[in-house]
N, C-alpha and C positions, 0 to 999 in steps of 0.2 A: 117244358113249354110245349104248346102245341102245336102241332106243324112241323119243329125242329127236335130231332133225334138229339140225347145226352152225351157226354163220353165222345164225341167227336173233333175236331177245328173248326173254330170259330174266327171269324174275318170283319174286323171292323173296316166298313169302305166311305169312300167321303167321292164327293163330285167336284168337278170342276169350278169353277166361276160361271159357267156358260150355263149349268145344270146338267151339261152332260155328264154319264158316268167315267172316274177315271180311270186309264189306264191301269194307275197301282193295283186298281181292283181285280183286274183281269189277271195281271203278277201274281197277285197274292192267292188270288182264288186256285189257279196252277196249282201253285207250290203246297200250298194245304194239301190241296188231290192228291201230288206227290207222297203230304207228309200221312194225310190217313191213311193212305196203301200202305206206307212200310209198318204202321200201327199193328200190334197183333192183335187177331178177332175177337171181336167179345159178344160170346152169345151164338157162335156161329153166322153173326152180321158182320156187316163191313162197317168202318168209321163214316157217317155222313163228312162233308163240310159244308159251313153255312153261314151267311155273308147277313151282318148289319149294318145297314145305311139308315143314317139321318136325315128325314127332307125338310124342308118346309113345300109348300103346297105345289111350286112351279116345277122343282126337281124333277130330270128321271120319269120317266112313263114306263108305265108296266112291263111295258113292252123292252125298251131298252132293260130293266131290271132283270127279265126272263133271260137274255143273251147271256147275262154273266153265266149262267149254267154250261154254256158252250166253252168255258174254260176251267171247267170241274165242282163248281157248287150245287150242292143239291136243293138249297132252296134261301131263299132272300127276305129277310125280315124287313120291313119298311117302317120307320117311327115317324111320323112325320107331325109337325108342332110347332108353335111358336118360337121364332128365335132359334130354329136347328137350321144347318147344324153351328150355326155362329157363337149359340152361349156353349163354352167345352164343358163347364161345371157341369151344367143340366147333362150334356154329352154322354163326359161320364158317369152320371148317376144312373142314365138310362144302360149304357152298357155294364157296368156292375149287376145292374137288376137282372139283367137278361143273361148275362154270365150267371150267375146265382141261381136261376132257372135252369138252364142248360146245361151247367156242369162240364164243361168243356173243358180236355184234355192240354189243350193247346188255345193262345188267344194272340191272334197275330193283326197288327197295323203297317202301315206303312210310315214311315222314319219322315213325313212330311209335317207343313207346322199343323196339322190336324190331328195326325197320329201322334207327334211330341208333346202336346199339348192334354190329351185325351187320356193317353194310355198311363202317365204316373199316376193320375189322379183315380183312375178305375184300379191299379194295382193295391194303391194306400185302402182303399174301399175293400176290394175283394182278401186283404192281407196278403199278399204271393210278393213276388219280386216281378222286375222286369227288366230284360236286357235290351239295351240301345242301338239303333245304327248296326244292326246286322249282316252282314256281308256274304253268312253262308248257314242252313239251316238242314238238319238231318236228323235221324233216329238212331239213338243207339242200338243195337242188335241186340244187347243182353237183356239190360231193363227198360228196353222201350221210351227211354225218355227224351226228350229235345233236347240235340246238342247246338248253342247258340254260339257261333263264330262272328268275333266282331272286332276291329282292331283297338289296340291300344298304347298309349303310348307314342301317340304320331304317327303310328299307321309301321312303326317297328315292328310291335310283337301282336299275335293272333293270339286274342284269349278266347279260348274254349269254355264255356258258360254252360249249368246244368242247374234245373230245379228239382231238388231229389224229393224236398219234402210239401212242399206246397203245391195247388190247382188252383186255379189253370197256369202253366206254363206262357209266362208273356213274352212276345220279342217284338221290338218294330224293326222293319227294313227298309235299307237304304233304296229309293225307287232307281227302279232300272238294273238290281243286281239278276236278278233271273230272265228277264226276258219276257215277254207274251208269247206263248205257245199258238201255232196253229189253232183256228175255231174248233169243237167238233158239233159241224152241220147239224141241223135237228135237236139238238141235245139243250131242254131249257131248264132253269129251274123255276119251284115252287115258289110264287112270292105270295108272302102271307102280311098282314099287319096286326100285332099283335097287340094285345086290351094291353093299357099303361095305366096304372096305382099314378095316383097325383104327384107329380115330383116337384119339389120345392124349387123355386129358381128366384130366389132372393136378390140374386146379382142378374141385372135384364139390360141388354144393348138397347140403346133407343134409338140407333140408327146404324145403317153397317154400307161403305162403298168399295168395292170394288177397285183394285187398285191396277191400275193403268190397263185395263181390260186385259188382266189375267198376262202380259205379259212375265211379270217377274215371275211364275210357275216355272221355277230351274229344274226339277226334277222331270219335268213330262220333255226338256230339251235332250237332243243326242247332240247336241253340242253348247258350250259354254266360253266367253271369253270373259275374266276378271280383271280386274283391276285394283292395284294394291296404294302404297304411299310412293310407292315411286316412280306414281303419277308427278307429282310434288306441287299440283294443283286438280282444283274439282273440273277446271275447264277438260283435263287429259279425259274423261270419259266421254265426250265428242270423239274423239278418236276412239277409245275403245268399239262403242258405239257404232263405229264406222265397219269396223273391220267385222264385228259381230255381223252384221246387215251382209257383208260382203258373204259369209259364210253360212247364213244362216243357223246364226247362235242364238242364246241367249246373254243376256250382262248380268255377271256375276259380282262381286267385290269381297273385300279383306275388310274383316274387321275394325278398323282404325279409319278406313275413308269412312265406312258409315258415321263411326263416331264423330267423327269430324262434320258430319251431316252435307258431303258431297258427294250421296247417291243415299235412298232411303236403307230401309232392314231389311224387304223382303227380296234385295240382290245379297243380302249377307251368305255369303257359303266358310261353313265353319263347325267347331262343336258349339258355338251360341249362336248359328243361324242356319241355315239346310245344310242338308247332308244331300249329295249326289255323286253320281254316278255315271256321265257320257260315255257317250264313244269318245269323244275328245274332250278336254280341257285345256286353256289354255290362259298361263297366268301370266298378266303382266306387271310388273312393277310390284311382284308380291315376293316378298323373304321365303316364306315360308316355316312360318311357327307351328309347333307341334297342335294349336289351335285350328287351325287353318288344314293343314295336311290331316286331321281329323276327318274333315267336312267331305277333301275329293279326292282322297288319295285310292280306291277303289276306282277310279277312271279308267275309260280303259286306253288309252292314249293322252298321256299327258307333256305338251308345251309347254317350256316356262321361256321368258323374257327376261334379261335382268342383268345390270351395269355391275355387279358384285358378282366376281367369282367364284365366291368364297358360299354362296347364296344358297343355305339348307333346302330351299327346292328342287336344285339342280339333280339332288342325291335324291328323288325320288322323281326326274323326268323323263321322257323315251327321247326327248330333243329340248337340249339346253344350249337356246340362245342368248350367250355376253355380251351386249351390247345397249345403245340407247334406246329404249324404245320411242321415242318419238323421229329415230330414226328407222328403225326396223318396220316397225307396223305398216308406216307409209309404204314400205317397199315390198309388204305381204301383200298388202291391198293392191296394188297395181300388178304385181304377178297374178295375185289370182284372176282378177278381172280382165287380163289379158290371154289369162288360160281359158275365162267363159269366155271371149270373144272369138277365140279361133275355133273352141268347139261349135260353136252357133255357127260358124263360117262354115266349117266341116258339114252340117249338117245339113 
């Protein structure tokens, strides 16, 4: 393709709700750089990496798009169209196309519902496989190829994933496993937009909102509080709610309140709803199913709450509090808020 070198890491990026660019993007693009350096040379060149974003018209200014280069991409393909990036179908057909063009070593997303959505569908298209929820990404040393670490089984066992015989190599990641690197100053890339063959879009949104103005975005929070059944009503996420606010969370939930339809899907955290990653987590009223510990068990500080001792979450907490939560949390919330009031005093 033009503009973008073959044989390198490619990075599907999505934006925010606001149109700003996301974070994951800046992650990913990193860890690409990472991954092309350990690639061995071909040609006497180095691996580019090169980042696709879908807009529609408001997305994203060139200018913002240039910046991602200050985190290791060499240059930015922009699609931008009807119904992007909201129809996935179209999504993926346009990344299939462009993978297929570019021949990419490596084709990496972020493990959010843009990337969950996107990436099976461009994998069934391109033939290749694709590893899920990735926790940790490297090069082999002997055969160069991507080693995909992801957990399984409840977040028990670390499977070591490998595409020996198919391109591109797919993984999505959990956001927030790597981190954002330092900018490097001055440093842009190339953004291009590149000629698009007509792509079928048979299935077309006729309207798309915005849900609670980007609050429920779990993955872009470095903290998270959920809420399980042992709420034992939809009223307890007023309190969750609270303590969130106190801490500056986000609200998370367990699979079975949503079901129950007392908190929507996009606070679902799980293997059938986000995958994340905080600095904190903190679960209340949740058991903790091998479902569930799927979704945060990658956290890097994890709180559980919960009147069962016996409570399969406990076995994966850094502090496991036995007790009521509609007695505990009240008494988080007033310690905390009594710790900001002495430090504003202090101050």
């Amino acid at each position: 393709m033009k503009g973008i070198s073959s044989d390198g890491v490619l990075v599907l990026g999505e934006t925010k709700c606001s149109g700003a660019v996301s974070d994951t993007v800046y992650e990913l693009s990193a860890k690409a750089r990472a991954l092309a350096d350990s690639l061995k040379s071909s040609a006497g060149r180095r691996h580019d990496v090169n980042v696709i974003m879908m807009l529609d018209e408001k997305n994203a200014s060139e200018a913002d798009l240039g910046r991602i280069g200050q985190y290791g991409a060499d240059a930015v393909a922009v699609v931008r169209g009807d119904g992007l990036p909201f129809d996935r179908a179209k999504c993926a057909k346009i990344l299939a196309l462009l993978a297929k063009k570019a021949r990419p070593q490596i084709l990496l997303a972020s493990a959010t519902a843009f990337g969950r959505s996107v990436m099976p569908y461009a994998a069934a298209l391109l033939g290749t496989g694709l590893t899920a929820d990735c926790t940790g990404l490297e090069i082999e040393e002997d055969r160069g190829l991507l080693l995909q670490t992801r957990p399984a089984i409840g977040g028990n066992v670390m499977a070591v994933i490998k595409t020996p015989n198919h391109r591109p190599q797919m993984a999505t990641v959990r956001p927030g496993t790597f981190g954002i690197p330092e900018p490097v100053r001055g440093r842009t890339a190339k953004v291009m937009e590149p000629e698009m063959p007509y792509i079928d879009d048979s299935v077309r949104a006729s309207s798309f909102e915005p849900f609670n103005a980007c609050r429920a975005a779990l993955h872009e929070r470095d903290a998270i509080v959920s809420g399980g059944k042992g709420l034992r009503r939809a009223e307890g996420f007023e309190l969750i709610s609270r303590l969130a606010e106190t801490v500056g969370a986000g609200v998370g939930a367990s699979r079975p309140v949503v079901e129950m339809k007392w908190i929507g899907y996009p606070h679902q955290v799980g293997l059938s709803g986000q995958a994340v990653s905080p600095k904190v987590y903190i679960a209340a009223g949740i058991s903790g199913t091998v479902q569930h510990l799927a979704g945060m068990s990658s956290s890097g500080k994890i709180v559980s709450i919960n009147r069962d001792p016996e409570a399969p979450i406990f076995k994966v907490s850094d502090v496991a509090i036995c007790g009521d939560l509609y007695e505990v949390i009240p008494m988080l919330i007033e310690r905390i808020e009594k710790r900001k009031r002495g430090a504003r005093d202090d101050g």
